[in-house]
ChimeraX commands (.cxc) that place a marker at each C-alpha (Angstrom):
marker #1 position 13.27,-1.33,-42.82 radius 0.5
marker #1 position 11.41,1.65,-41.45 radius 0.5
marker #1 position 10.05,2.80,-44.33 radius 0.5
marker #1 position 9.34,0.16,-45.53 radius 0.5
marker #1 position 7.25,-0.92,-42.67 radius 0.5
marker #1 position 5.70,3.10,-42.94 radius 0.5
marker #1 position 4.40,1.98,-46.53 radius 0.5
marker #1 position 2.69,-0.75,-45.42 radius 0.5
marker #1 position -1.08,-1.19,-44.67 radius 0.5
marker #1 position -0.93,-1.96,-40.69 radius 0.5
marker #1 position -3.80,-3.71,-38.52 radius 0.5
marker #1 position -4.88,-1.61,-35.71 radius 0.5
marker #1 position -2.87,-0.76,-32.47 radius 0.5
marker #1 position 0.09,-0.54,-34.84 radius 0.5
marker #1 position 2.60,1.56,-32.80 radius 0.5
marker #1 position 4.48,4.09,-34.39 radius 0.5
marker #1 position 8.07,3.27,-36.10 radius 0.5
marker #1 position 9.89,4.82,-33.35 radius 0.5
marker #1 position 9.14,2.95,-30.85 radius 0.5
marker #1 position 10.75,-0.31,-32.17 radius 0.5
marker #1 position 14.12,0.69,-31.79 radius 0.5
marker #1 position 13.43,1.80,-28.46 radius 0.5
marker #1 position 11.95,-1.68,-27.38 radius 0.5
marker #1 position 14.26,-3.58,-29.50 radius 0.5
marker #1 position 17.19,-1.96,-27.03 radius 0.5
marker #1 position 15.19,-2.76,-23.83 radius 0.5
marker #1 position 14.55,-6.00,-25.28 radius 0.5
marker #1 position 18.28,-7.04,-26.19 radius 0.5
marker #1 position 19.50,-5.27,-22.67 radius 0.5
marker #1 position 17.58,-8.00,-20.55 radius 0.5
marker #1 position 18.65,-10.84,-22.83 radius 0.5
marker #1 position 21.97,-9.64,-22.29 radius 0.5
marker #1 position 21.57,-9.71,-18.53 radius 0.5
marker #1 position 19.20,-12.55,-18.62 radius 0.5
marker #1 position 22.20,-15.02,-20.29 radius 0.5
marker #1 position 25.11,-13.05,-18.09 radius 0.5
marker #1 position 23.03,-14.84,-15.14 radius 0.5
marker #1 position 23.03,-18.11,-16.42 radius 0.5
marker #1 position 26.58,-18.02,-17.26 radius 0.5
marker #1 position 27.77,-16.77,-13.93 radius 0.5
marker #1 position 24.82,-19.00,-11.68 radius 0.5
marker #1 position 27.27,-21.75,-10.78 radius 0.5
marker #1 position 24.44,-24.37,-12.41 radius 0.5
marker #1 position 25.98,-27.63,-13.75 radius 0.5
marker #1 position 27.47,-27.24,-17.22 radius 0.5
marker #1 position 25.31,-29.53,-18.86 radius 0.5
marker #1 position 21.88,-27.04,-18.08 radius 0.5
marker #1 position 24.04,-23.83,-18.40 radius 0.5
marker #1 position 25.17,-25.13,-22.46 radius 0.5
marker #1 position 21.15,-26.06,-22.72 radius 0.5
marker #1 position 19.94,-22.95,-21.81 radius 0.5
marker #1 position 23.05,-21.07,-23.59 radius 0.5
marker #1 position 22.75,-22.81,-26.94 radius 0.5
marker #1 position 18.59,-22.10,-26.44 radius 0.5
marker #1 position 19.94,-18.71,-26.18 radius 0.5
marker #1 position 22.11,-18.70,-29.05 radius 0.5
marker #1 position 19.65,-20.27,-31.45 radius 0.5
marker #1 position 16.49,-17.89,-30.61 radius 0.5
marker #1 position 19.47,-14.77,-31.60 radius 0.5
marker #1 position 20.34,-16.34,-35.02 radius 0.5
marker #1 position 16.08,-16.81,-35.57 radius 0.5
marker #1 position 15.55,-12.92,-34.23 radius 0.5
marker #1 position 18.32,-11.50,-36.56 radius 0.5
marker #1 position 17.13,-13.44,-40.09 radius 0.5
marker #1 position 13.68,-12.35,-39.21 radius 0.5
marker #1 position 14.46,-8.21,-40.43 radius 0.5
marker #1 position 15.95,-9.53,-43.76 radius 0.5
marker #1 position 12.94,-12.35,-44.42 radius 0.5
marker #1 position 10.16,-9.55,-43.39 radius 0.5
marker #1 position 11.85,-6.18,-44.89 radius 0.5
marker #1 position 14.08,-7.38,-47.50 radius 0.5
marker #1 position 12.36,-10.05,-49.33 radius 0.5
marker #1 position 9.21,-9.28,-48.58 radius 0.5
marker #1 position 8.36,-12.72,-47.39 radius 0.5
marker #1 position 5.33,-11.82,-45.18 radius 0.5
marker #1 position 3.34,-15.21,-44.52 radius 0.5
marker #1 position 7.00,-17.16,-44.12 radius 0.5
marker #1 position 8.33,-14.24,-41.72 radius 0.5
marker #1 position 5.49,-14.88,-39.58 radius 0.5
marker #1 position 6.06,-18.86,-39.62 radius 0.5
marker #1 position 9.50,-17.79,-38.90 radius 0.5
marker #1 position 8.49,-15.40,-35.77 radius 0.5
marker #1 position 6.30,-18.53,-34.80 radius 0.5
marker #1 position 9.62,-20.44,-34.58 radius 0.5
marker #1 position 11.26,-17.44,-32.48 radius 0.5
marker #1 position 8.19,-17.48,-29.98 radius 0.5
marker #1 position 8.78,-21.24,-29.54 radius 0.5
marker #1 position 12.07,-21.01,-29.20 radius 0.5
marker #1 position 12.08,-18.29,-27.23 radius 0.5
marker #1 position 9.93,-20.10,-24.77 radius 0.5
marker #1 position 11.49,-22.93,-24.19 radius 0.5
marker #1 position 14.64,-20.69,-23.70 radius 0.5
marker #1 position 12.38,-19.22,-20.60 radius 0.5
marker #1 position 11.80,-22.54,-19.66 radius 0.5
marker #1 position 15.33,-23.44,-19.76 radius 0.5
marker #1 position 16.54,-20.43,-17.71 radius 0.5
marker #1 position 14.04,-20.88,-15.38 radius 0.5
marker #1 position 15.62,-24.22,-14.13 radius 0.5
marker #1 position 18.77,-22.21,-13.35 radius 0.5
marker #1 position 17.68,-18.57,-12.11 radius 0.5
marker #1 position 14.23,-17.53,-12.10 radius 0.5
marker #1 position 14.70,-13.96,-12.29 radius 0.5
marker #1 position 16.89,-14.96,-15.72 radius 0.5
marker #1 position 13.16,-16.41,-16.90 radius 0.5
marker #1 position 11.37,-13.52,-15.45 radius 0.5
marker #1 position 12.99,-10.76,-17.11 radius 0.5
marker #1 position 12.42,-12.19,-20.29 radius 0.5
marker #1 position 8.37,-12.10,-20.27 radius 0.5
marker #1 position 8.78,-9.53,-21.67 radius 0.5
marker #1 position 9.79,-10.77,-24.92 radius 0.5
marker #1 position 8.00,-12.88,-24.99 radius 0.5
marker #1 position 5.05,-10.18,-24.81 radius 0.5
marker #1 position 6.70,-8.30,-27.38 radius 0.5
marker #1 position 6.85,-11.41,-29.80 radius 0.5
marker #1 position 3.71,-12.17,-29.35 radius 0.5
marker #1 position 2.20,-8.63,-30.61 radius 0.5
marker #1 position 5.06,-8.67,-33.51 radius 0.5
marker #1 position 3.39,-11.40,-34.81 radius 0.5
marker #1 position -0.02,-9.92,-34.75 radius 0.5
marker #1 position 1.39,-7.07,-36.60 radius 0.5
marker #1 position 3.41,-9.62,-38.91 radius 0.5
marker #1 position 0.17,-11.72,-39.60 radius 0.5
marker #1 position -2.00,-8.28,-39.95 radius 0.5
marker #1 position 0.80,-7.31,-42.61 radius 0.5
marker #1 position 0.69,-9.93,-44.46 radius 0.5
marker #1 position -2.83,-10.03,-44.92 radius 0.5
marker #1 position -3.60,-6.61,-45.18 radius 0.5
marker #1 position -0.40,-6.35,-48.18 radius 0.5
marker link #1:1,2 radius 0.2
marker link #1:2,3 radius 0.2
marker link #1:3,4 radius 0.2
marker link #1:4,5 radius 0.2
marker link #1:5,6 radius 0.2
marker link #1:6,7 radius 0.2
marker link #1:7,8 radius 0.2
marker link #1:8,9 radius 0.2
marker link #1:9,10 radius 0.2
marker link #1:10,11 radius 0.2
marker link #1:11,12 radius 0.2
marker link #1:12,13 radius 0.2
marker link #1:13,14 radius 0.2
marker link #1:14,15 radius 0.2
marker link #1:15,16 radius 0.2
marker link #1:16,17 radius 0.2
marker link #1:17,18 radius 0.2
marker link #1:18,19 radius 0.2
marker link #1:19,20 radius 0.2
marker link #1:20,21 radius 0.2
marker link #1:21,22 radius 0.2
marker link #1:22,23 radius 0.2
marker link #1:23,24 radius 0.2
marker link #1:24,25 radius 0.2
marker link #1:25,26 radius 0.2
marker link #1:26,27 radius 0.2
marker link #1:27,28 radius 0.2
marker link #1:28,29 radius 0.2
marker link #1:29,30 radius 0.2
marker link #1:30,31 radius 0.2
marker link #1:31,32 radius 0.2
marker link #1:32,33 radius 0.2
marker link #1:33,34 radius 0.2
marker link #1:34,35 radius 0.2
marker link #1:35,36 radius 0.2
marker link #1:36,37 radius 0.2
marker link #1:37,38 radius 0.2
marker link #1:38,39 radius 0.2
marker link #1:39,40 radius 0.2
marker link #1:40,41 radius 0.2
marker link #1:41,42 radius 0.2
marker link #1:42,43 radius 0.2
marker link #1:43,44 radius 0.2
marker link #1:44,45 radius 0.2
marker link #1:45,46 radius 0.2
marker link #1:46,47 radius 0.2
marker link #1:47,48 radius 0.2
marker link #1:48,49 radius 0.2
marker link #1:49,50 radius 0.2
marker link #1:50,51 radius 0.2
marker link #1:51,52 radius 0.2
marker link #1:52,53 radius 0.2
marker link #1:53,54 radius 0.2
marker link #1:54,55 radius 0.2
marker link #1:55,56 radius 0.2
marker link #1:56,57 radius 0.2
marker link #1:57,58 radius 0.2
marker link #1:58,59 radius 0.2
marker link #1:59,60 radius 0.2
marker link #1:60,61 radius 0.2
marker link #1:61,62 radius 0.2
marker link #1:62,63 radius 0.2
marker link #1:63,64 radius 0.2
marker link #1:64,65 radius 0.2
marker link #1:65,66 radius 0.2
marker link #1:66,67 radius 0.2
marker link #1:67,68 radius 0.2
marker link #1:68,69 radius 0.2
marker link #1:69,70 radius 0.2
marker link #1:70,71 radius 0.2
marker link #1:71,72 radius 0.2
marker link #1:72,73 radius 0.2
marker link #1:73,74 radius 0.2
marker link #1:74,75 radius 0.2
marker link #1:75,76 radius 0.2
marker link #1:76,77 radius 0.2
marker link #1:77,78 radius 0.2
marker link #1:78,79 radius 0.2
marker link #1:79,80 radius 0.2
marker link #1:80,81 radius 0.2
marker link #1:81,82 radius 0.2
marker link #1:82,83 radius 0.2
marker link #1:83,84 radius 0.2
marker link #1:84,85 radius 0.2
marker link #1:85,86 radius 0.2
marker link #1:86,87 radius 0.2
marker link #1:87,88 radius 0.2
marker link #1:88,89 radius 0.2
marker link #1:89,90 radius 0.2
marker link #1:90,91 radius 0.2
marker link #1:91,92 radius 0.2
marker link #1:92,93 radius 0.2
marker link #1:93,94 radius 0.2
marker link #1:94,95 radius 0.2
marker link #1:95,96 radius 0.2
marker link #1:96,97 radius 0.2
marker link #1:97,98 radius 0.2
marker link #1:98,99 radius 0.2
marker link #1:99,100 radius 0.2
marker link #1:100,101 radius 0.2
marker link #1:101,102 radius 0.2
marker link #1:102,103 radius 0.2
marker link #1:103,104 radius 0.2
marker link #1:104,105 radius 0.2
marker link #1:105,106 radius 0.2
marker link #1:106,107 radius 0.2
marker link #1:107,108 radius 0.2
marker link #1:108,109 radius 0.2
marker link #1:109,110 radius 0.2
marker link #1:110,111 radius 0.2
marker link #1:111,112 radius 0.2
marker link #1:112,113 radius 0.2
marker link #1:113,114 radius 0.2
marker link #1:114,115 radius 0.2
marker link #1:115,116 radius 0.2
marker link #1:116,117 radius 0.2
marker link #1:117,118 radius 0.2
marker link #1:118,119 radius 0.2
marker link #1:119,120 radius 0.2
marker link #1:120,121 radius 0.2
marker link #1:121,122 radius 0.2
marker link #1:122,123 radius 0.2
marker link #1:123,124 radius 0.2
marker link #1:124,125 radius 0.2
marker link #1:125,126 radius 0.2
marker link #1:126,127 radius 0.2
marker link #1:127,128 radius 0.2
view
């Protein structure tokens, strides 16, 4: 996917390919805390499955994204798609909020990160 994405025309403030992996792990590291929290904060079931299953979806969105983006080339729809992973992603922030606030907190980052992968996405798209 990286060299594909180093063919591409890029908007500005495109980072360089290396640093994705090294976000990516930060990225998946917190989520993995973030969700070990939840499951171990003694919360009723019924909010921990909520915020779990939130949890679960917004993974299965994040990993078809790669293959919608880099191996069909499926620009415009990969950034509908990465709209659906910032919503989903929020309201998964939302969720874990109601249970642990340093579960929501730690995932702002994300969040963040989402945000500017869809800039890049969008930028991609129009500049390909």
């Amino acid at each position: 996917g990286m060299d594909t994405f180093a063919s591409m025309n890029k908007p500005p403030l495109s980072p360089p390919g290396w640093l994705f992996p090294i976000v990516w792990t930060i990225l998946y590291t917190l989520m993995g805390i973030s969700s070990y929290w939840i499951l171990t904060s003694g919360a009723s079931d019924m909010k921990v499955n909520k915020a779990m299953n939130t949890y679960w979806y917004q993974l299965l969105v994040n990993f078809l994204w790669p293959t919608f983006f880099f191996n069909f080339g499926w620009y415009l729809f990969s950034f509908l798609w990465l709209v659906l992973l910032w919503v989903l992603v929020l309201v998964m922030i939302l969720r874990f909020w109601r249970i642990d606030r340093k579960a929501a907190y730690i995932n702002i980052p994300y969040l963040v990160w989402l945000t500017f992968a869809g800039y890049l996405n969008l930028g991609i798209w129009w500049l390909n």
